[in-house]
C-alpha positions, 0 to 999 in steps of 0.5 A: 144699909141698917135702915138708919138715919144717920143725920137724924140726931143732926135734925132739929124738930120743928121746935127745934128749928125755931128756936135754931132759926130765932138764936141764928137771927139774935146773933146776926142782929148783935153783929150788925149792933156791933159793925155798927158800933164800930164803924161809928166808934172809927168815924168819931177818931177820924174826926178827933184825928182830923181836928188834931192833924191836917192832911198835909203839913207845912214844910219842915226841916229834915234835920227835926227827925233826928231830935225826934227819933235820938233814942233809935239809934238804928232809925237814926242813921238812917235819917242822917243819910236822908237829910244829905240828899233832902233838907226839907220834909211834909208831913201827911196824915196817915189814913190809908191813902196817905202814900196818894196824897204824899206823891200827887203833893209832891208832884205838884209841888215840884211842878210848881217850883219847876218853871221848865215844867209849866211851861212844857206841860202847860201846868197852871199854877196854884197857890199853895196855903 
């Protein structure tokens, strides 16, 4: 071995510590400034969205996808195959846990219409606004 302190230009001085320590803290402080800014920035669409759109739509028929998607000539193959089989549709807002709400709706909503069902199971039924 030379002798040689290999990690030494590494090393900051005491001085230089500080001055590490205080820019390292400065930053932490600007992330944390702009976590916060953005969590409050995704609160306020949340809100606009929520004003705007309800969790889960009334029924509609299926058949007003085809008007909304005539330009997707691809997508719109698909739908005319599923207003075969189906003829009505909900619509559920979009915000992560959109697929819970849409199944658990759905199955209350067949659970509800289903006289069979209820009376099996001894679901109580609701009223559906």
């Amino acid at each position: 071995s030379s002798g040689i302190n290999a990690e030494w230009p590494l090393r900051p001085g005491r001085k230089g510590r500080k001055e590490l320590k205080y820019k390292e803290d400065m930053a932490a402080e600007d992330l944390i400034a702009r976590d916060e800014n953005i969590v409050a920035q995704m609160d306020q669409i949340s809100k606009e969205v929520a004003t705007v759109s309800p969790l889960v739509s009334g029924t509609e028929p299926v058949a007003a996808l085809c008007a909304e998607y005539s330009e997707n000539k691809k997508f719109l193959a698909k739908i005319e195959h599923v207003v075969k089989q189906y003829t009505l549709l909900r619509r559920v807002r979009g915000d992560g846990n959109c697929f819970y709400r849409a199944y658990c709706f759905t199955l209350f909503d067949i659970c509800q219409k289903d006289e069979e069902i209820r009376k099996k199971k001894k679901v109580p039924t609701a009223t559906l606004r």
